[in-house]
TORGU-514084 format. One line per 5 residues: number of its first residue (from 1); their letters; for each residue x, y, z of C-alpha. Coordinates in steps of 0.05 Angstrom, whole numbers, plus 32768, in hexadecimal, padded with zeros to 4 digits. Example, Ala and Ser with C-alpha at 12.3 -4.5 7.8 and 13.67 -1.06 7.14 Angstrom:
% residues 2
1> as> 80F6:7FA6:809C ~ 8111:7FEB:808F
END
This chain:
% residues 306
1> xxxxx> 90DE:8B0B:936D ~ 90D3:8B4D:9394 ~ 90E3:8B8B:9369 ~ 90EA:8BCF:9395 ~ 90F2:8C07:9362
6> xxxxx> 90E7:8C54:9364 ~ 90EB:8C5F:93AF ~ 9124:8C65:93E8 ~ 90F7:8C51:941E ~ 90F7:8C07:9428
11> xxxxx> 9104:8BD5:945B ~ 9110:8B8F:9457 ~ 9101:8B60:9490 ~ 912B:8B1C:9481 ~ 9175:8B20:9485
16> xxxxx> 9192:8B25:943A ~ 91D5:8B11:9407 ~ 91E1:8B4C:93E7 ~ 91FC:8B67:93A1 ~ 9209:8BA6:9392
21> xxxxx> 920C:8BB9:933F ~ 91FE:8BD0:92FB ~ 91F3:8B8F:92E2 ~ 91F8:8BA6:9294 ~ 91F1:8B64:9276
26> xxxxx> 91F7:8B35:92B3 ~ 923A:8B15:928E ~ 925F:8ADF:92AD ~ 927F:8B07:92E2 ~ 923F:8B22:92FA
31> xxxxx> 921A:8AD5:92F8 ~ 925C:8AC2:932D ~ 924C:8B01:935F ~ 9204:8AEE:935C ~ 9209:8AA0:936C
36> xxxxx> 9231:8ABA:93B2 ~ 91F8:8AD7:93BE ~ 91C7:8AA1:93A8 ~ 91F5:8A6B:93D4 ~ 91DC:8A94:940F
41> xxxxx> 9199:8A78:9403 ~ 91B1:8A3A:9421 ~ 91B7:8A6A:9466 ~ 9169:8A88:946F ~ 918C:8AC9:9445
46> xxxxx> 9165:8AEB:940B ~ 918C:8AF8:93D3 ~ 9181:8B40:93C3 ~ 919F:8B6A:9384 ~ 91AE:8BB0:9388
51> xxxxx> 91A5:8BDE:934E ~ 91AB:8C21:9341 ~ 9171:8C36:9307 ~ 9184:8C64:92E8 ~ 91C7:8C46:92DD
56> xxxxx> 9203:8C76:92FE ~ 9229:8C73:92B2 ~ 91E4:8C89:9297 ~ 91D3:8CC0:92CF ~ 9219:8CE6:92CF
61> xxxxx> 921D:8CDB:9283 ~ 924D:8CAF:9279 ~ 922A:8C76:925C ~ 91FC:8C71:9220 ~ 91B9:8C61:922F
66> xxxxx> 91B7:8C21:9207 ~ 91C8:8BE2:9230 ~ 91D8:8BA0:922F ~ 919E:8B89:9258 ~ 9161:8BB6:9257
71> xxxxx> 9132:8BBE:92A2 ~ 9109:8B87:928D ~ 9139:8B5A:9272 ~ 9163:8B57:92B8 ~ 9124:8B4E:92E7
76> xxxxx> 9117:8B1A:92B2 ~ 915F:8AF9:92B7 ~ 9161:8B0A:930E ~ 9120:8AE3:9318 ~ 9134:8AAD:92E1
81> xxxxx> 916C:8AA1:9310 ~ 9155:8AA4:9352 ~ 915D:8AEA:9367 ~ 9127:8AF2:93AE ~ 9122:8B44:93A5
86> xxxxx> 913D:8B79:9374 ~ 914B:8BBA:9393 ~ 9145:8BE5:9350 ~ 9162:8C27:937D ~ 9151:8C70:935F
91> xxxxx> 9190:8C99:9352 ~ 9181:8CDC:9355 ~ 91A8:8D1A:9369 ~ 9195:8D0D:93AD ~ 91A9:8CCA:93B1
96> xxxxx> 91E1:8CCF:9387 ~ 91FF:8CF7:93BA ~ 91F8:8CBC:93F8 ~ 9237:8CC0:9423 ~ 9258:8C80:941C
101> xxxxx> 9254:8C67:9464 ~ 920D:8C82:9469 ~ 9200:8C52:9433 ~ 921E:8C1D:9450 ~ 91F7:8C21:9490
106> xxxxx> 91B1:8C3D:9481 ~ 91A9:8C1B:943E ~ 91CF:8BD8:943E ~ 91CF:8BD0:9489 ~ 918A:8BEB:94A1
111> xxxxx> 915F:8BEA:9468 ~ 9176:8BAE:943E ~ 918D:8B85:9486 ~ 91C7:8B72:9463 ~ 91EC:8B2B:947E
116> xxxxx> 9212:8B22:9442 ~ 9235:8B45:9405 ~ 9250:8B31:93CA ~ 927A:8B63:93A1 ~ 92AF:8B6E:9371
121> xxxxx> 92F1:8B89:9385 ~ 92DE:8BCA:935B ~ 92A4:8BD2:9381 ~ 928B:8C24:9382 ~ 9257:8C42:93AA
126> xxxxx> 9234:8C81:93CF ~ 9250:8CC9:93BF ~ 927E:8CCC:937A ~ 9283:8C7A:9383 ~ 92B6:8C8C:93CA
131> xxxxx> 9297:8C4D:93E6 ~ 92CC:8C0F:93D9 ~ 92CC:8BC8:93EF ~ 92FE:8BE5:942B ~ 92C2:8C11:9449
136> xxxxx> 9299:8BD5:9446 ~ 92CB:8BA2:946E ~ 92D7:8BD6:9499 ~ 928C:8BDD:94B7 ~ 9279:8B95:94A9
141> xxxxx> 928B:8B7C:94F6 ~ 9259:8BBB:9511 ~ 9223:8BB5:94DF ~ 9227:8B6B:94E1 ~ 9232:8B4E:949F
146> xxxxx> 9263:8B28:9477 ~ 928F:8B47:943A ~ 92A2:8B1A:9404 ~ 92CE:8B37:93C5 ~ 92C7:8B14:9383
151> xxxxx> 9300:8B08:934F ~ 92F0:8B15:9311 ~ 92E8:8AF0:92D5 ~ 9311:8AE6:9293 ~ 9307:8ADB:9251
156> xxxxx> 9344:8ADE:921E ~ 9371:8AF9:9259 ~ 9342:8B38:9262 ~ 9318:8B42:9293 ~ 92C9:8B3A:928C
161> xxxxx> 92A1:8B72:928C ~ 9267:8B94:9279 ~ 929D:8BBE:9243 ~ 92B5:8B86:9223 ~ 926C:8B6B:9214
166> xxxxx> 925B:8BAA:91FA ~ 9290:8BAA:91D0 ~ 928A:8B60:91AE ~ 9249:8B7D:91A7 ~ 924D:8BB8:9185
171> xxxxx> 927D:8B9C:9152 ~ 9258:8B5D:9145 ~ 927C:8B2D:9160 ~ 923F:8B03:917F ~ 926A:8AC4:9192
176> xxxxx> 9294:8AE7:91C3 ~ 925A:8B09:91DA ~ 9243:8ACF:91ED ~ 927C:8AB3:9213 ~ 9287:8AEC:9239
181> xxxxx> 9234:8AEB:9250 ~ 9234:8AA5:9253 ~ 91FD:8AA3:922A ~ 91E2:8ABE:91DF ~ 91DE:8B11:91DA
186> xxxxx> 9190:8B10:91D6 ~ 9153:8B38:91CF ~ 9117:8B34:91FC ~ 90D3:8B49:91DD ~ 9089:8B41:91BD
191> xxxxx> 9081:8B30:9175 ~ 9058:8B6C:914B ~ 9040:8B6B:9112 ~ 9076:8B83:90D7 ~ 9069:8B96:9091
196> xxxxx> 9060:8B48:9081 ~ 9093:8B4B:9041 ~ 90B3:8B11:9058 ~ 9073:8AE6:9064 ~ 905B:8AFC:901A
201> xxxxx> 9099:8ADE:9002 ~ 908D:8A9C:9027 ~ 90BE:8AAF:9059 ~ 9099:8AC9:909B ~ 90C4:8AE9:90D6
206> xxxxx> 90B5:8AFC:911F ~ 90BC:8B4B:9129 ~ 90D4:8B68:916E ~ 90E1:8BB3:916F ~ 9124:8BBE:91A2
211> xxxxx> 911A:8C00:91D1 ~ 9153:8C35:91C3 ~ 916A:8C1F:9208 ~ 917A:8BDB:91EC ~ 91C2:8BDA:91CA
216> xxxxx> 91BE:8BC0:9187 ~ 91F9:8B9F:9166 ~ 9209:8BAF:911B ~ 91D1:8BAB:90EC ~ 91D3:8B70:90C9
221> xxxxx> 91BF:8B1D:90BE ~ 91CC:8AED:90FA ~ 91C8:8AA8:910D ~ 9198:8AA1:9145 ~ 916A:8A7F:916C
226> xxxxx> 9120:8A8E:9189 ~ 9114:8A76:91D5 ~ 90C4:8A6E:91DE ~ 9098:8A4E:9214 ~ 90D4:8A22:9220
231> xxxxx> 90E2:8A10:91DB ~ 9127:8A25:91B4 ~ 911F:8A30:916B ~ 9157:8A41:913D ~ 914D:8A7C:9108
236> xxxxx> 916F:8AB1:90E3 ~ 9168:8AF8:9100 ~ 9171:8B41:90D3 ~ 917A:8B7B:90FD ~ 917B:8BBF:90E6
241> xxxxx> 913D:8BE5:90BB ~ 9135:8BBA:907D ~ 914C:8BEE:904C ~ 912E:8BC7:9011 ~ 90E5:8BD0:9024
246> xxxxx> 90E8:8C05:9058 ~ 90FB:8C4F:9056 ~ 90F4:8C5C:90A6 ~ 912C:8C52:90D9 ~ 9109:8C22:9106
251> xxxxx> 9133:8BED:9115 ~ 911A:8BAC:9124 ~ 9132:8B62:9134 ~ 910D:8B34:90FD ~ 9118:8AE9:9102
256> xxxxx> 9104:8ABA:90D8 ~ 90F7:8A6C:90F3 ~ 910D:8A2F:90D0 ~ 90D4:8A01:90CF ~ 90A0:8A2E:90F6
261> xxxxx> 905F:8A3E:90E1 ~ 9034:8A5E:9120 ~ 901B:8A9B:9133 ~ 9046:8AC2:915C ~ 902A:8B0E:915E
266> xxxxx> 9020:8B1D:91A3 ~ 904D:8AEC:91CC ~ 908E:8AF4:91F2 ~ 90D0:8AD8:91CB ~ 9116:8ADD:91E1
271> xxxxx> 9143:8ADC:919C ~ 9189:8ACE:91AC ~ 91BE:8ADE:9179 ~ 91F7:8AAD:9165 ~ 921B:8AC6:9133
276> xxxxx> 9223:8B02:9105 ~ 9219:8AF0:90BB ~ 9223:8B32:908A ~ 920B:8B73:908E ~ 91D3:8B92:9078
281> xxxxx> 91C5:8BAA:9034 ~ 918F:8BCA:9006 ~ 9184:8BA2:8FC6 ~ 9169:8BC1:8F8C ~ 9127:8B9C:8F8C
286> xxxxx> 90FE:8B6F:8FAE ~ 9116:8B31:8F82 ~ 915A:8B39:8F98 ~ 9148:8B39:8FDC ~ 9126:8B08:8FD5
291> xxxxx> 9159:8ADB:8FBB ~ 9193:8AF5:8FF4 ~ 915E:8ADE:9025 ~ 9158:8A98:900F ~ 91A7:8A95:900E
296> xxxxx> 91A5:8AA9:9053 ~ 916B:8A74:9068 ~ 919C:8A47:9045 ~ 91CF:8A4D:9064 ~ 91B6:8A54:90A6
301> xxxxx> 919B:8A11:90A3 ~ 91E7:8A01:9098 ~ 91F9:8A22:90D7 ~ 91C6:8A01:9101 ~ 91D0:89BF:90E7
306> x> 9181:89B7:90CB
END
């Protein structure tokens, strides 16, 4: 996959498909917008993504910096599913302040030699998001390419978005998470080295440190698995900053393995969460800890059916 990032000067010579979007998660809606323009494979297009980075919520202030899907994780998901070339756009002041229609022509037109594009009927673009779906039927016949709009998806009679997830996620629920992505909430990453408590206690766990632009759900135990060079293992996941053995306020993502005995420190993991457990807690000593984490293991291996 082609990534363009950090500059407005670009041209692309093959006709493309088109989408235009955040992306914050790539939930079910998104995965429907982006198989239009996959299906225009089939016709000699390239299927090109374009992304604003930073974010518009996060530039104007209206968004938290902690996402769904961090940079890395969505080049990761766009070239996992096909994706030809990633336009990664820079918003700026400058750029922020694109006239719609010049945005239209010079960019999608011109630059990206646009054929197709796939959008959402709440599509937004150029100066204070004045661009609509209407702006772009209107100039397709000139600048020769084809419009298609996107209904959305539902889940529980509400629409899918990249709000809902965020919600499911921040309150826990992990399962409807899930349905609305299509696939577990996870967390992309490479095992470090931790403070090895759980390994002295016969109980060994893989370590990733989230970035703070990574949204975290509530700190607590979850059911989870570990993808790794194509395996899928299942495990048992505490998030938050272990406030038993630890007195800082890094927060990490520690899974422990059922069955799994290799050295990890060093390699790429993806751990998907399935479903919140309990919250975290501090017990008074080590012992007790101890014991709450082989109830845990316990039952985990109940909820994975091992």
């Amino acid at each position: 996959m082609q990534i363009i990032q950090d500059t407005t000067e670009f041209y692309i010579e093959n006709r493309t498909a088109v989408a235009i979007g955040k992306f914050d998660g790539i939930h079910r809606g998104h995965v429907k917008l982006l198989n239009c323009i996959l299906e225009q494979q089939k016709n000699g297009m390239k299927a090109a993504v374009f992304t604003f980075f930073p974010s518009a919520a996060v530039f104007f202030g209206q968004s938290k910096d902690s996402e769904l899907t961090t940079r890395e994780e969505k080049r990761k998901y766009f070239e996992k599913m096909g994706i030809d070339i990633l336009i990664e756009f820079p918003l700026n002041r400058e750029t922020a302040a694109t006239p719609p229609e010049d945005f239209a022509r010079r960019i999608l037109a011109k630059q990206m030699n646009a054929a197709y594009i796939s959008a959402g009927a709440d599509l937004s673009f150029g100066y204070k998001g004045m661009g609509d779906q209407t702006l772009l039927k209107s100039l397709s016949g000139e600048l020769g390419y084809r419009v298609d709009i996107i209904d959305k998806v539902y889940e529980n009679g509400r629409e899918i978005s990249s709000t809902y997830v965020r919600e499911m996620v921040e309150k826990g629920d992990l399962v409807t998470a899930g349905r609305l992505l299509g696939r577990p909430y996870s967390f992309e990453g490479r095992v470090e080295q931790g403070n090895r408590i759980g390994r002295r206690m016969g109980m060994p766990t893989l370590n990733l440190y989230p970035g703070q632009d990574k949204l975290l759900p509530p700190r607590g135990v979850y059911y989870s698995r570990v993808l790794f060079e194509g395996g899928t293992y299942p495990g048992i996941t505490n998030i938050g900053h272990k406030p038993t053995v630890s007195n800082t306020n890094t927060v990490s993502v520690e899974t422990y393995l059922y069955d799994f005995d290799r050295d990890m420190y060093g390699k790429e993991i993806v751990t998907e969460l399935l479903q919140f457990k309990r919250p975290e807690r501090k017990f008074e000593d080590m012992k007790h800890l101890k014991k709450q984490m082989e109830e845990d293991i316990e039952e985990g291996r109940q909820y994975h059916k091992i």
